[in-house]
Structures are given as structure tokens and as C-alpha cells.
C-alpha positions as CSV (number, residue, x, y, z in Angstrom):
1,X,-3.8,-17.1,6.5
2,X,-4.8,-18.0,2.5
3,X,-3.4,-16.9,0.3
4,X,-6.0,-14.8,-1.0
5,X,-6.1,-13.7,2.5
6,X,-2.6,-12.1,1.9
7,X,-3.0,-11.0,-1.5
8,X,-5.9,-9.0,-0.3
9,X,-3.7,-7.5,2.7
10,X,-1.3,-6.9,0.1
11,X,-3.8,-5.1,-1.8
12,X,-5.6,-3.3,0.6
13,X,-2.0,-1.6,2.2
14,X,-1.3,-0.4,-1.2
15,X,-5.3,1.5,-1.7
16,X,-4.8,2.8,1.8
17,X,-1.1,4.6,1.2
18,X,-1.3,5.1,-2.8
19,X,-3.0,8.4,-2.3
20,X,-0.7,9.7,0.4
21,X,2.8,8.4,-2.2
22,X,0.7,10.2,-5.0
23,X,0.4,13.7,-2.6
24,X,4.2,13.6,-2.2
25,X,4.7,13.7,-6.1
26,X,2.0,16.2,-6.2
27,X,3.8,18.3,-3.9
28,X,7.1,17.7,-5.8
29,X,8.6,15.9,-2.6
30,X,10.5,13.2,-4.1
31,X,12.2,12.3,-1.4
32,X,9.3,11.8,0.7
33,X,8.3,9.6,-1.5
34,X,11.6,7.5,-2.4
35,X,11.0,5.0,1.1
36,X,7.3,3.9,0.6
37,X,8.1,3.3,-3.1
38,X,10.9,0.7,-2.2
39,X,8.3,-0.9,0.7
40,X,5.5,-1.2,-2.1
41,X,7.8,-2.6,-5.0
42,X,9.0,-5.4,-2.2
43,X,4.8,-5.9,-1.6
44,X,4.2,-6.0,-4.6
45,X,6.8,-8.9,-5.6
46,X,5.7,-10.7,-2.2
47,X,2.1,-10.4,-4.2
48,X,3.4,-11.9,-7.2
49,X,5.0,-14.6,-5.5
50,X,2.0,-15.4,-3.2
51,X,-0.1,-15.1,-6.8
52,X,2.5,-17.9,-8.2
53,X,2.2,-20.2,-5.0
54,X,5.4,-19.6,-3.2
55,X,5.0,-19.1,0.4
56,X,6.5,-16.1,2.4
57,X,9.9,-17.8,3.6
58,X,10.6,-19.1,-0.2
59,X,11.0,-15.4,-1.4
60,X,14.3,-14.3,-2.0
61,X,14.3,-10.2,-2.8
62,X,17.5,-9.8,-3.2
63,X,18.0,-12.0,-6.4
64,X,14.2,-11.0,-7.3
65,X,14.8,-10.4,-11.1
66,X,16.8,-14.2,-11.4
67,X,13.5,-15.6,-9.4
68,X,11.3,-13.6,-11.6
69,X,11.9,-15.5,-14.5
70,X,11.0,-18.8,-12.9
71,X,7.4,-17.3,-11.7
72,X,4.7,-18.9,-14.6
73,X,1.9,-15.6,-14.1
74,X,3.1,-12.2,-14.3
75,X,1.8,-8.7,-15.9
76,X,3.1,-7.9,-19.0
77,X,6.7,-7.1,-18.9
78,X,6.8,-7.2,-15.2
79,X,10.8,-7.4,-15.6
80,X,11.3,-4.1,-17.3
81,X,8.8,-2.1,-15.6
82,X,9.5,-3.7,-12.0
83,X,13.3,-2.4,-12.9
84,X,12.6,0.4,-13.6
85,X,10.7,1.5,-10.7
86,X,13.6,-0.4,-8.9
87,X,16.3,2.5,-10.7
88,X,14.0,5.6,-10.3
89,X,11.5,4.8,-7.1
90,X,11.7,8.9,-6.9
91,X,10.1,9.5,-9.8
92,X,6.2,10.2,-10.6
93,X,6.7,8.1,-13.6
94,X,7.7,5.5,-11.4
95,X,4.8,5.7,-9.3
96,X,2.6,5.2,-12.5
97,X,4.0,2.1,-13.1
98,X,4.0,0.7,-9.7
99,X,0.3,1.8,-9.8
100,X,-0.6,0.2,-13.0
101,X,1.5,-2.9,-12.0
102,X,-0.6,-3.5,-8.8
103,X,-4.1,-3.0,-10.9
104,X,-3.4,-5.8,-13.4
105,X,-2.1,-8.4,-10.8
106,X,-4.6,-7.6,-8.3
107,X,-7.5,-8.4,-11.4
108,X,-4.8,-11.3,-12.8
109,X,-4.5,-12.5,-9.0
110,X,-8.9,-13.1,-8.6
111,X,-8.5,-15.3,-11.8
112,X,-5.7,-17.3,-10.7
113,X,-7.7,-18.2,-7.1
114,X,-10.6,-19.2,-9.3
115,X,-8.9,-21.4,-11.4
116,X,-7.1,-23.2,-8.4
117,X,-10.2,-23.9,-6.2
């Protein structure tokens, strides 16, 4: 698989399930939404990884903000905004970030590819 081919998987799970996380704010049911939030944050840093070059086994999640720093291409304060969706996955405002943050790589991401071909 390329690794556009990921990226767009990437993308593509993230359209399919962003309404449904959105209808669980909607209906004020945080804690519905609290599991897919963590899944997506992890996709999205395996998308900003994949965006930089690394492979899947080079990721390491659980020191993600030390390995974040080394990454050349991110969105604009991908640190602060990644934490705190990291702190408060639960919370719509949360959900707007992860949202926003998945827009701008996914449009950064098509660049990238074009650039490296």
C-alpha cells in the first residue's frame, strides 16, 4: 500500500464516522463519544507520520509529543491543539479541533505527495 493509499484510508475512516462522533455531542453524550475520539487522535498522528515518511512500525504513540517535534510538516500548532484534544477527547470543543486538524493535513498531505513524485 502507498502511502497516499494510507493517507486516503486514513481520511476516508474519519468522513465516514465524523458525523456519527458529531451526533453524540449533539445529543450531549459525551461519553459515547470519549472512545472514537482517542481511535481518531491515534489516526490522525499515524496520518501525520505517514504524511512525514515514517512507515507504520516506526511510530511510537506513546512518546507521540517527543516524536512530534522531530516530524518537518505539521498544521499549525499541531502540538497544542493535538494535547488538548489528548486532555479533553469528551468535549465538543475537542471534536472541533480534531475536525479542523484532519482538514488542513488532509489538503497539506495532497501537496506533500506532489512535491515527492
Amino acid at each position: 500500500m502507498t502511502q497516499k493509499d494510507k493517507l486516503d484510508q486514513i481520511f476516508l475512516e474519519w468522513s465516514e464516522k465524523a458525523e456519527e462522533i458529531s451526533l453524540y455531542f449533539k445529543n450531549r453524550d459525551r461519553k459515547s463519544a470519549r472512545e472514537p475520539m482517542l481511535y481518531f487522535l491515534k489516526r490522525f498522528l499515524e496520518a501525520l507520520f505517514i504524511g512525514n515518511g515514517y512507515s507504520d512500525m516506526e511510530q511510537d504513540f506513546i512518546n507521540w509529543k517527543e516524536e512530534l517535534r522531530k516530524l518537518k510538516h505539521l498544521p499549525i500548532n499541531a502540538e497544542d491543539r493535538l494535547h488538548f484534544v489528548e486532555e479533553q477527547p469528551d468535549h465538543y470543543q475537542s471534536f472541533i479541533q480534531l475536525s479542523e486538524l484532519f482538514s488542513e493535513w488532509q489538503k497539506k498531505s495532497v501537496i506533500l505527495l506532489r512535491r515527492s513524485t
